[in-house]
C-alpha positions in Angstrom: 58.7 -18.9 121.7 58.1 -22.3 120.0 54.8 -22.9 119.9 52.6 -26.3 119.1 49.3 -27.2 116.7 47.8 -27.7 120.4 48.3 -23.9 121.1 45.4 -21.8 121.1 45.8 -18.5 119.1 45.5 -15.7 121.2 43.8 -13.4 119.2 39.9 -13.6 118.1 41.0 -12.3 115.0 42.6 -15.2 114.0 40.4 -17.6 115.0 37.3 -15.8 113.6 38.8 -14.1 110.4 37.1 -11.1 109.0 35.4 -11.2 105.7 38.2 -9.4 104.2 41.8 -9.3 104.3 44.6 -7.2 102.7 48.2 -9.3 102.0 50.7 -6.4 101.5 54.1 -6.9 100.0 57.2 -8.4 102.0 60.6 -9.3 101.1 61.0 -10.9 104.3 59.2 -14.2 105.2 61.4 -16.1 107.9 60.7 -18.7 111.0 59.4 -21.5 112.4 55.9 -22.7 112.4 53.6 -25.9 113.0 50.2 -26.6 110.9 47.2 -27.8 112.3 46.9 -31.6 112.2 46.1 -33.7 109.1 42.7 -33.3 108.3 42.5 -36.3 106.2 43.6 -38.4 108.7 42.0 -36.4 111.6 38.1 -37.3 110.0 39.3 -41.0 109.3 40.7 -41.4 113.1 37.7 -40.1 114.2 35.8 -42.4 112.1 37.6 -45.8 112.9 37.4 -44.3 116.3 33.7 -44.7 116.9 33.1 -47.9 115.4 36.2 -49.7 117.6 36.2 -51.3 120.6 37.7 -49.4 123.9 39.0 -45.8 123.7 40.8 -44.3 121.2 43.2 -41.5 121.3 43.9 -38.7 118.9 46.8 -36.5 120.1 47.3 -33.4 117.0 43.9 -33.8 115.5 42.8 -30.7 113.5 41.3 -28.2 115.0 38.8 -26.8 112.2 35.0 -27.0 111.4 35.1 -29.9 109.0 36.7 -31.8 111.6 34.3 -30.4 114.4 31.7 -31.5 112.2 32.6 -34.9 111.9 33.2 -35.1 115.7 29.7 -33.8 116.7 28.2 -36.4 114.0 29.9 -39.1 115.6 28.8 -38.0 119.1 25.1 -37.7 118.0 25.6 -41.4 116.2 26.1 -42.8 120.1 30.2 -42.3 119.9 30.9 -39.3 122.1 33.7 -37.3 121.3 35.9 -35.2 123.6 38.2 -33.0 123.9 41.1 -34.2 126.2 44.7 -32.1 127.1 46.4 -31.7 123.3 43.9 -34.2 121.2 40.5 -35.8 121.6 39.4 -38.8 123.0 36.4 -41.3 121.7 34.5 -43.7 123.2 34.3 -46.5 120.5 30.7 -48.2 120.0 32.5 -52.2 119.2 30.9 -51.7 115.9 27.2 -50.8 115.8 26.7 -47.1 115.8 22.8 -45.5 117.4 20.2 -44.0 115.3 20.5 -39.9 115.5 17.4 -38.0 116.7 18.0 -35.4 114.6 19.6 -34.9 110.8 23.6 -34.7 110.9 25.0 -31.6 109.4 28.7 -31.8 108.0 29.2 -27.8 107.7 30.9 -27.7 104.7 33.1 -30.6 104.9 32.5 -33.1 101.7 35.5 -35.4 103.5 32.9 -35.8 105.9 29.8 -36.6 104.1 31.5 -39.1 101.6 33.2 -40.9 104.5 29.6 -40.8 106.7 27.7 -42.1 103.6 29.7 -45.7 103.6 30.4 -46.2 107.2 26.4 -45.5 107.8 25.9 -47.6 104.8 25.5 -51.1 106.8 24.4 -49.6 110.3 20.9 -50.6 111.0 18.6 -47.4 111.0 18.3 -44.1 108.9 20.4 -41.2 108.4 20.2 -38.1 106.7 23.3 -35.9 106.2 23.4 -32.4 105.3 25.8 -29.5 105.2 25.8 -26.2 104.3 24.8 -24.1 100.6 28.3 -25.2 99.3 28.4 -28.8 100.5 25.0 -29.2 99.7 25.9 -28.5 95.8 29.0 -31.0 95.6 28.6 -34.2 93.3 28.0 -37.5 95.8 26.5 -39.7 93.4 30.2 -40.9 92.4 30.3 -43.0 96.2 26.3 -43.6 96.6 27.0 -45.7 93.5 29.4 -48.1 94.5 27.8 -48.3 97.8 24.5 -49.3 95.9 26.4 -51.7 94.3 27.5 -53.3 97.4 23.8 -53.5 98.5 23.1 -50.1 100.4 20.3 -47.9 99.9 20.9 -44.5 99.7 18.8 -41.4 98.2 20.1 -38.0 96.8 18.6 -35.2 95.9 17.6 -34.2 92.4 21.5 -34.0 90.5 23.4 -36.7 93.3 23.4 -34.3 95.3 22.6 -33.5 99.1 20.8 -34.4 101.9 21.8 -37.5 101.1 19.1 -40.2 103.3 21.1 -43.5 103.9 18.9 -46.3 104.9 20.8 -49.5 107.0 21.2 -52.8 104.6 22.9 -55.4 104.4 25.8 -55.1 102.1 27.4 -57.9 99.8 31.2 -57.7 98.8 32.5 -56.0 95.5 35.3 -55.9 93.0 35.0 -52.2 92.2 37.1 -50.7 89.8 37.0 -47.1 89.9 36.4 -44.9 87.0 38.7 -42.2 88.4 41.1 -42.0 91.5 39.2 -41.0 94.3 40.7 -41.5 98.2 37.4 -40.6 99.4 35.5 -43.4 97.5 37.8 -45.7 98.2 37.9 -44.7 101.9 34.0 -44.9 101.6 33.8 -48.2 100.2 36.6 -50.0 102.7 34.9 -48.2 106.0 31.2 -50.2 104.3 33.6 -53.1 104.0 34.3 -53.5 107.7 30.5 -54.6 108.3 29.9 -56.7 105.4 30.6 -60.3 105.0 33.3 -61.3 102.4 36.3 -59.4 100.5 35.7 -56.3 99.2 38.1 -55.0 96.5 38.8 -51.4 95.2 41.0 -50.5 92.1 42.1 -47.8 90.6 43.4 -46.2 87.5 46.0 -43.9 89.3 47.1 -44.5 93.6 45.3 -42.0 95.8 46.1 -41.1 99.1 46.0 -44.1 101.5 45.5 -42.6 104.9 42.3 -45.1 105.2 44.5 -48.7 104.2 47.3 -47.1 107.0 45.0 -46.5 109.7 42.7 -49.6 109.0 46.0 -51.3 110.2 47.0 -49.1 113.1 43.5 -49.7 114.2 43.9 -53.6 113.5 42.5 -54.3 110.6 44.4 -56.6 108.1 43.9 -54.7 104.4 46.0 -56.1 101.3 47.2 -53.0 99.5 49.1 -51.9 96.8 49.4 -48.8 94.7 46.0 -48.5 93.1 44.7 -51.5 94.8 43.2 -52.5 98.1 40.6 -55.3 99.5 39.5 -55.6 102.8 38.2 -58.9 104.8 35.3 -58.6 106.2 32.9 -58.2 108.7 36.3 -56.5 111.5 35.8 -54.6 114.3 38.7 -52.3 114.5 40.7 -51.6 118.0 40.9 -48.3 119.8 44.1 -47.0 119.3 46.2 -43.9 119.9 47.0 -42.0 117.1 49.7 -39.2 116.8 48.8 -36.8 113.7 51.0 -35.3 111.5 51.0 -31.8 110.8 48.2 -31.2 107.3 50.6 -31.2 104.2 48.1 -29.1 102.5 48.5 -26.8 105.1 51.9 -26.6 105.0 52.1 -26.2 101.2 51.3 -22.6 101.8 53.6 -21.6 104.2 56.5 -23.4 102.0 55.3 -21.3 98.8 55.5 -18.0 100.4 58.7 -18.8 101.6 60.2 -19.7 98.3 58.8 -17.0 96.7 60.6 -14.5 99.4 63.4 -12.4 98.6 65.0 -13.1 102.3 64.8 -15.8 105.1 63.9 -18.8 105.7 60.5 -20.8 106.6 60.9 -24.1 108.5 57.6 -26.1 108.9 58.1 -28.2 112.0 56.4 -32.2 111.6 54.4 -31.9 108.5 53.4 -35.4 107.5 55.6 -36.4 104.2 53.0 -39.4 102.9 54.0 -40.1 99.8 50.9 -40.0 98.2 50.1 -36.5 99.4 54.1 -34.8 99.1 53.7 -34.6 94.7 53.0 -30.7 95.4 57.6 -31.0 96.9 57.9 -32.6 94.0 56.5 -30.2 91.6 58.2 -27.4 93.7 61.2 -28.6 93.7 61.1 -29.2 90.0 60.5 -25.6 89.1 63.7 -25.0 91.2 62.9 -24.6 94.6 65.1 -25.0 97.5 63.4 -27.0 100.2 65.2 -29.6 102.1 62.8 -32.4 103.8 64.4 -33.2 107.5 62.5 -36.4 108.7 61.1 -36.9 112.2 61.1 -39.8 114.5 58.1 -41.7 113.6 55.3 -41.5 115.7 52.3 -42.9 114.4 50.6 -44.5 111.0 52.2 -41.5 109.1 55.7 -40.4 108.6 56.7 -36.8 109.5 59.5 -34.2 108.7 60.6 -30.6 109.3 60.2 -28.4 106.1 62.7 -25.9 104.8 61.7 -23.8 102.7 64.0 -20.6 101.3 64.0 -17.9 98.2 64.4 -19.6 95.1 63.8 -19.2 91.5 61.3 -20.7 89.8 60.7 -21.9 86.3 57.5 -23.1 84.3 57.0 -26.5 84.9 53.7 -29.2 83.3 51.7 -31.4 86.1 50.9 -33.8 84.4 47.3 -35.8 85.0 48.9 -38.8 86.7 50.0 -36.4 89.3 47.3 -34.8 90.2 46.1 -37.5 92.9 49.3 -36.9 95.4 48.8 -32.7 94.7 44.9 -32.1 94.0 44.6 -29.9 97.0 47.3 -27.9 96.6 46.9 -26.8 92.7 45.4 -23.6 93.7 48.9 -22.6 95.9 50.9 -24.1 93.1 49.3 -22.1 90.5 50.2 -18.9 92.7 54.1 -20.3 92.6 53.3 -20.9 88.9 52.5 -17.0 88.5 55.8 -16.0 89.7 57.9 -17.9 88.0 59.6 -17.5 84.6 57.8 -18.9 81.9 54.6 -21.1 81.3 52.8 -23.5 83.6 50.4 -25.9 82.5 48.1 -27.9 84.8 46.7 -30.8 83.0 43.8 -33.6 84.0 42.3 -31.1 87.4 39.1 -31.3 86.2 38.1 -32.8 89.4 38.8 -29.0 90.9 36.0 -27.5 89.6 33.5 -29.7 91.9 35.2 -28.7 95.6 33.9 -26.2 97.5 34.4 -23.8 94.5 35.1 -24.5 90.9 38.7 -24.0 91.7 39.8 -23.7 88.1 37.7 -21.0 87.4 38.4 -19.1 90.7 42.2 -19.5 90.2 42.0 -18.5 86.6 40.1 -15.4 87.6 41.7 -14.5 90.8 45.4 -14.5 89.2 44.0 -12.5 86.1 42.6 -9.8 88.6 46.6 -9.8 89.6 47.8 -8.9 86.4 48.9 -12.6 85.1 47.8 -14.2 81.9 46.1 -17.6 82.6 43.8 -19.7 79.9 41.4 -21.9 81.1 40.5 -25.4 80.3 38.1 -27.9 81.1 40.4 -30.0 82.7 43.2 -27.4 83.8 44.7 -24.4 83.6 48.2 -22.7 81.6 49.7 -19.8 83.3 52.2 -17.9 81.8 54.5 -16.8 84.8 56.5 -13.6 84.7 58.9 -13.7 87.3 59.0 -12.6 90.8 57.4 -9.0 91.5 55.1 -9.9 88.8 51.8 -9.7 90.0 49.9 -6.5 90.5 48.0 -6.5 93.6 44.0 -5.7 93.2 40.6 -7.2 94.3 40.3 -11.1 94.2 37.2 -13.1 95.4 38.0 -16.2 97.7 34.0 -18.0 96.3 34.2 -19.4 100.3 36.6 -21.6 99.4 39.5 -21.6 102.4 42.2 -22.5 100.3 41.6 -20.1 97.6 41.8 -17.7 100.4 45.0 -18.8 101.7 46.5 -18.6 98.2 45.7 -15.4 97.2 46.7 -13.6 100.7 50.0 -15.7 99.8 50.2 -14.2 96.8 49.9 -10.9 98.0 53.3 -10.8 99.8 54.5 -11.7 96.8 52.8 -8.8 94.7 54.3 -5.2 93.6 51.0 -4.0 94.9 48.6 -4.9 98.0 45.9 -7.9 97.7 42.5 -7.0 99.1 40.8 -10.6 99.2 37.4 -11.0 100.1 35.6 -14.1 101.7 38.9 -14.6 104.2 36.3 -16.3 106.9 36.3 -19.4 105.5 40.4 -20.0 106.6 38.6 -21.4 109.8 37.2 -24.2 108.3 40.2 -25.5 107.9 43.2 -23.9 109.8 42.1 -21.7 112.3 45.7 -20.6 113.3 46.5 -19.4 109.7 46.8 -16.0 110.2 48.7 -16.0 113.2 51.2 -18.0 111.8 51.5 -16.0 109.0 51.4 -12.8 111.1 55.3 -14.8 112.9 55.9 -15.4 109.2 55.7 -12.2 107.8 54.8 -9.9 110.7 52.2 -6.6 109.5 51.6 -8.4 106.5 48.4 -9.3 106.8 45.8 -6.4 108.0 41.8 -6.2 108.1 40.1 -3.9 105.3 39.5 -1.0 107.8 43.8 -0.6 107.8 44.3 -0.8 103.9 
């Protein structure tokens, strides 16, 4: 049965994963699955949602945590958010958001916080935003700045970091050139943009993902942009709009990986979105010689879409090089697993940006795929992993650090291993894509079992 992102799993188990999780070896991964909804594009909608004027609809919105956060933030800021048939629904404030009652806690969602901080930046009255242990000890000092720049007042804790307390000014326009690419600054700066007076201007050393410049236009907002560049008019109120999301490409990158590194079948990913700024990890696969064929969809919304076909392939060592990492930063951690089984070496280069998500994921990956029998040398800014082939890796013990997509990758790797993969901290797959293990489970059926059945 063919089922959508809108489907609700039927099985607690999936929706709630256990701590731990064993990934036993397949040589079969075949079918056809979707991916939750973009969650980049799911927080901005929501976003550029509450500020418009009228209604706006979301239809495929992502169905995590972060995402819940950012929705229950928005409702407690005077912009209700609901749920409504296959998507949500909110009721846009025409600009001016309400002071919350209480402090707004972004779970661990640093999309979330980092968007928050600039669109609360201009709003008359206090906020404070909070999140959990892990969110709480991520960098946010690199978007308070700019946005003090531009006039706001904002205070972090001791090291930039949060409860961040945002206090409404009034904001004067910037030329900001960015030290670093960064969509979320950049997003974080154009969202402040939208309530202050003049053009504001962002560039950057190397394009980022421009989900914010493509939905400031769905939403009607006129933004000049250009890879690595992008200024914004302001003050604009946005529309309400309806918005049809794309299936998460970072999401999808995991079911594409295990089915290249299969022996048999063949995975199809139905209506991932195929931005081109977020579609470098396809271009990195396919350079280490992976078959995947990109079928594009009929165009829906802001984003383009396509089916993903994924099948057995061999793979070779490849380099990503720095400028790359912008269009493929979230999905490092899966390629380094496709990097482990492939002949020869891998290097990762100018990542250093990985070691300040929701784990140092450099230092995870390196000693996650090291517990699996591969030799990987760390660097400050990357990682080199020499790859040995398919049936390479060993199986073992690997630690997830509550980082969801170090989770996903190592169960991944595991039906890839000679050996099972017992990986502990599995829980944290909800934050992000709740349905992960069910889909896997049509994937790969019996791969996948809880710690009581290893």
């Amino acid at each position: 049965m063919r089922t959508s992102r809108s489907d609700k799993a039927d099985s607690s188990k999936m929706t709630l994963p256990p701590e731990s999780l064993v990934a036993h070896p397949v040589s079969r991964v075949s079918g056809e699955t979707d991916v939750p909804g973009d969650k980049s594009l799911s927080h901005r909608a929501l976003l550029l949602g509450a500020v418009a004027r009228g209604e706006t609809r979301i239809v495929g919105a992502n169905a995590g945590e972060d995402v819940a956060a950012t929705a229950r933030a928005l409702t407690a800021l005077g912009a209700p958010v609901r749920s409504s048939g296959s998507g949500l629904v909110v009721e846009g404030r025409g600009g001016w958001l309400e002071e919350p009652e209480n402090v707004l806690d972004l779970g661990n969602s640093g999309t979330a916080m980092r968007l928050l901080t600039g669109l609360l930046s201009p709003q008359p009255f206090m906020s404070i935003l909070t999140g959990d242990a892990s969110l709480r000890s991520r960098p946010m000092e690199r978007v308070a700045k700019p946005l003090r720049e531009m006039g706001a007042v904002i205070l972090t804790r001791r090291g930039g970091r949060a409860p961040i307390v945002v206090a409404g000014a009034r904001l004067r326009p910037i030329a900001y050139e960015m030290p670093s690419p960064s969509a979320q600054v950049k997003s974080a700066i154009l969202l402040a943009a939208l309530f202050t007076p003049g053009r504001t201007e962002v560039r950057e050393p190397i394009p980022s993902r421009d989900h914010t410049e493509r939905l400031l236009g769905w939403f009607g907002v006129e933004v000049d942009a250009s890879p690595g560049r992008a200024s914004l008019q302001g003050p604009r109120i946005p529309h309400g709009a309806a918005v049809a999301i794309p299936g998460d490409p970072s999401a999808a990158a995991f079911f594409v990986v295990a089915g290249v590194l299969a022996r048999e079948g063949e995975v199809v990913v139905r209506r991932a979105g195929t931005n081109p700024t977020r579609t470098g990890f396809l271009d990195v696969l396919r350079r280490m010689g992976a078959d995947i064929e990109v079928r594009p969809c009929a165009e829906e919304g802001p984003e383009p879409m396509a089916d993903l076909i994924a099948r057995p392939s061999s793979l070779r060592g490849t380099v990503i090089e720095p400028s790359e990492v912008p269009r493929l930063v979230d999905e490092i951690p899966i390629l380094a697993v496709a990097a482990a089984c492939a002949e020869g070496t891998t290097e990762i280069r100018g990542a250093e940006d990985l070691r300040v998500k929701e784990s140092d994921r450099l230092s995870a990956m390196a000693a996650g795929l090291s517990a699996l029998g591969v030799v990987v040398e760390e660097r400050r800014d990357g990682l080199t992993i020499h790859g040995r082939g398919p049936g390479s890796l060993t199986g073992g013990d690997v630690e997830s650090r509550a980082d969801h997509r170090l989770a996903m990758s190592f169960l991944v790797a595991g039906l890839s291993a000679r050996a099972p993969v017992r990986v502990h901290g599995t829980r944290w797959i909800a934050t992000s894509d709740p349905a992960f293990l069910e889909n896997l489970e049509r994937l790969a059926p019996g791969a996948v079992t809880s710690t009581e059945g290893a």
